[in-house]
Each structure stands twice: as structure tokens, then as C-alpha cells.
C-alpha positions in Angstrom: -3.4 14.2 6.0 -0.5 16.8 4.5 0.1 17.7 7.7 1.2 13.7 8.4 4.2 14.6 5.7 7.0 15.4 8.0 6.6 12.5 10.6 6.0 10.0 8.0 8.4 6.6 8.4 9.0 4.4 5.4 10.2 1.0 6.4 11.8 -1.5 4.0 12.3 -4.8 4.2 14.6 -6.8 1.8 11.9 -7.1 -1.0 11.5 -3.5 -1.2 15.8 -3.0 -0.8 16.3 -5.0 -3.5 13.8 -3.1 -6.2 15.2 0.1 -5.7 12.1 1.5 -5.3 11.8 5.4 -6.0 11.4 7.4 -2.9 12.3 10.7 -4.3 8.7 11.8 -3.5 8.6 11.2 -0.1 11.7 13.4 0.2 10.6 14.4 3.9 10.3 11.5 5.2 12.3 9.0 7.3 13.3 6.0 5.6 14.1 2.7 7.9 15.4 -0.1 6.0 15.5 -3.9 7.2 15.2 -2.9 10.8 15.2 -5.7 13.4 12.2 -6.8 15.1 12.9 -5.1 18.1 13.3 -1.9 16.1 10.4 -2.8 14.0 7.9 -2.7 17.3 9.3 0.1 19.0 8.1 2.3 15.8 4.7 0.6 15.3 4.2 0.9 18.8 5.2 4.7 18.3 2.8 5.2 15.1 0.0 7.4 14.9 -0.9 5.4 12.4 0.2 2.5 10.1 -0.6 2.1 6.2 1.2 -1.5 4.8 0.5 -4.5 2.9 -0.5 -8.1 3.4 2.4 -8.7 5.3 3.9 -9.3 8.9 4.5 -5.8 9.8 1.0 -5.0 9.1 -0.5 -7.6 10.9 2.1 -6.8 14.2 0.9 -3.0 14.0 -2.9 -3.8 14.0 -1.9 -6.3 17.6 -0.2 -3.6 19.2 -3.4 -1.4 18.6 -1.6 0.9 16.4 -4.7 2.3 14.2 -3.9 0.5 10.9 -4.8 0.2 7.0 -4.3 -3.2 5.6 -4.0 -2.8 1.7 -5.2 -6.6 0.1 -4.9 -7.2 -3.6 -6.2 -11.1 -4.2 -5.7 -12.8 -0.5 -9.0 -12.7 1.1 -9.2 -10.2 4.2 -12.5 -11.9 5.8 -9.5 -15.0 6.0 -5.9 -13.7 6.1 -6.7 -9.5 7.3 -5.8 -7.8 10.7 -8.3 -7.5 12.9 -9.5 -4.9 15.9 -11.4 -1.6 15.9 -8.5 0.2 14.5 -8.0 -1.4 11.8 -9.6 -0.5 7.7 -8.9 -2.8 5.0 -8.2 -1.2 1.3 -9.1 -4.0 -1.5 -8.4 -3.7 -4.6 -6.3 -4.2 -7.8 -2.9 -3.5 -6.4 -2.1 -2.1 -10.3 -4.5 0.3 -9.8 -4.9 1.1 -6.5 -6.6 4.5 -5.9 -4.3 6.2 -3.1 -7.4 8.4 -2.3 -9.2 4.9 -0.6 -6.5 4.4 1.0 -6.0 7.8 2.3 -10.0 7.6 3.4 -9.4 5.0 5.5 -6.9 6.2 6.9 -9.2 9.7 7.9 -11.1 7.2 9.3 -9.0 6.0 11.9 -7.4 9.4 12.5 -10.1 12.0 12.9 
């Protein structure tokens, strides 16, 4: 998954704007902040892949088939969680989330 490094794409939506979140790790990547909707599809649509939250982004990836990892901390995923044979859902505390589950999953989908 190193490999994945230099095409990854951070997007942010307002939420993540206004924490100021730390992105000085991810220094090769491409960050996208608030794009519009239309923007927003034309890169899921584009993705090799999509990791993201319980959130609309997330769900839009996994219906446009992009292979996608749905991170859930306390909503229920059998309920509220993408669906489709390209999707993996991570579960857990979000605290204490371990990044190599999440990076498992994604394997999954990829190789």
C-alpha cells in the first residue's frame, strides 16, 4: 500500500476545515478541500480506491462501485453501512482505531 502514497487525495469537508487538522504527514498527497458535488463524484468515480467515515462521501463512493472502506465507530453498519461487493467495513473505537485494520481491508479490495 506505500506504493498508493503519491496518488493519494485527501478531501475535506467544512468539519475537517474548520479543525485544522494536521496533514503534514501526508506531505505527498493532494489535498481537496470543500469540493462541490460535481467535483466530489468525478474523483470517487476516478478512485482506485476510497477509505472515509460514516458519512455521505463514503456512502456515494461505495454506489459508484468505487472499492471502498467504511470506518464505523458506534452507528451500526448492519443498519446505516455502504453496501456492494466492494465495500469492507472497519469497526471500532474511533480513539483507537488500529490503522493496520483499516489498511487490511483495504488489501482486500485492492489485491
Amino acid at each position: 500500500l506505500a506504493r498508493l502514497a503519491d496518488h493519494l487525495v485527501i478531501v475535506l469537508g467544512p468539519v475537517e476545515a474548520e479543525r485544522g487538522l494536521d496533514l503534514t504527514s501526508f506531505a505527498r498527497a493532494r489535498v481537496v478541500l470543500e469540493p462541490s458535488i460535481d467535483d466530489l463524484v468525478a474523483l470517487l468515480a476516478g478512485a482506485a480506491a476510497y477509505v472515509g467515515n460514516d458519512a455521505g462521501p463514503t456512502h456515494l463512493a461505495a454506489a459508484l462501485g468505487t472499492p471502498t472502506v467504511a470506518v464505523f465507530g458506534p452507528t451500526d453498519p448492519a443498519r446505516w453501512g455502504p453496501r456492494g461487493d466492494q465495500v469492507r467495513i472497519v469497526r471500532g473505537d474511533l480513539d483507537a482505531l488500529d490503522p493496520g485494520e483499516v489498511s487490511a481491508a483495504l488489501a482486500q479490495l485492492l489485491y
